[in-house]
Phi, psi and omega in degrees: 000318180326286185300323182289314166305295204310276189322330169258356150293334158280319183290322150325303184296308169298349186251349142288280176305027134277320168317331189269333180277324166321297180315286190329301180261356139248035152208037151293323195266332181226078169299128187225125201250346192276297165337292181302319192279302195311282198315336157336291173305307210305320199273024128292313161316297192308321201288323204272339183296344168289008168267017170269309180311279172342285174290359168249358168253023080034258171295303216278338184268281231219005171236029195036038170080033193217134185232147158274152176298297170009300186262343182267350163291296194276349170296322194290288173337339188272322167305276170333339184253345182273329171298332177282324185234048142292281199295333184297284209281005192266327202279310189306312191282350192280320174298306159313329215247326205225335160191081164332322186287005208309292192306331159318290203309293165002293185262002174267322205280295191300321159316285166347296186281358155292298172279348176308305164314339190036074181290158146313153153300324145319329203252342166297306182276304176324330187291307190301315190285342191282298177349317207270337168292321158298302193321251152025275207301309177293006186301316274183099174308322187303333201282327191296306221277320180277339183289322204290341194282318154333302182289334205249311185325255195339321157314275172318324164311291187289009176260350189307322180285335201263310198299317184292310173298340182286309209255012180277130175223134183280159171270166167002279181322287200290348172256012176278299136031117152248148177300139177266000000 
């Protein structure tokens, strides 16, 4: 089970970071963030669908075909974190190293779009003050770290549960079993 995490928790991870450093460096200088954030998500669906792979080659190689959702749960959870914090330490680096500047361009992109969109001056400001709160928060690595993990975790959380509910199987014995 180890190897089968390791490996496909890193191939998750390289392929969310790389996706991301690709996002970076073509559309940092001309941002289109709505572009960038789907295709994101999407390398994040792709990266985390190889805990469907794992676990089933897992249960079918190395459990006799037999997985409990639980133990098929936690490899995909082992996955997710390891794929997860690919990207958390791939994102600190790209942000400190390479563009400090992000959370400007960023909250300059949302506002734009906001008024673009003909927000209120209320939902305007209100937009500014929930910014100033990412602001805030990107001052401080722990807040990076934690915003970043706020993005990717979940994505992976729900596909891990969906992978666990697809591929789990009782053996022989235990569905011979009849329910009382």
């Amino acid at each position: 089970m180890k190897k089968n995490v390791l490996v496909f928790g890193a191939i998750a991870g390289i392929i969310t970071a790389g996706w991301m450093m690709v996002a970076v460096v073509g559309h940092y200088n001309n941002p289109n963030f709505e572009g960038s954030m789907w295709m994101g998500y999407a390398s994040m669906i792709v990266a985390f669908s190889f805990i469907f792979v794992a676990v089933k080659n897992f249960r079918d190689k190395y459990n006799n075909g037999t997985i409990s959702f639980g133990k098929a749960f936690k490899m995909g959870l082992y996955i997710v974190l390891i794929g997860s914090t690919i990207y958390v330490l791939t994102w600190l680096i790209a942000y400190y190293c390479f563009m400090p500047d992000f959370m400007d361009k960023y909250v300059s992109h949302v506002i734009a779009k906001a008024k673009a969109n003909g927000a209120s001056q209320a939902d305007i400001a209100r937009q500014k003050e929930q910014m100033a709160g990412y602001v805030s928060m990107y001052k401080n690595p722990l807040g990076v770290i934690l915003l970043t993990y706020m993005e990717i975790l979940p994505v992976g959380l729900v596909i891990a549960v969906i992978a666990a509910l697809i591929l789990k199987r009782k053996s022989d014995a235990e569905r011979a079993i009849p329910a009382a």
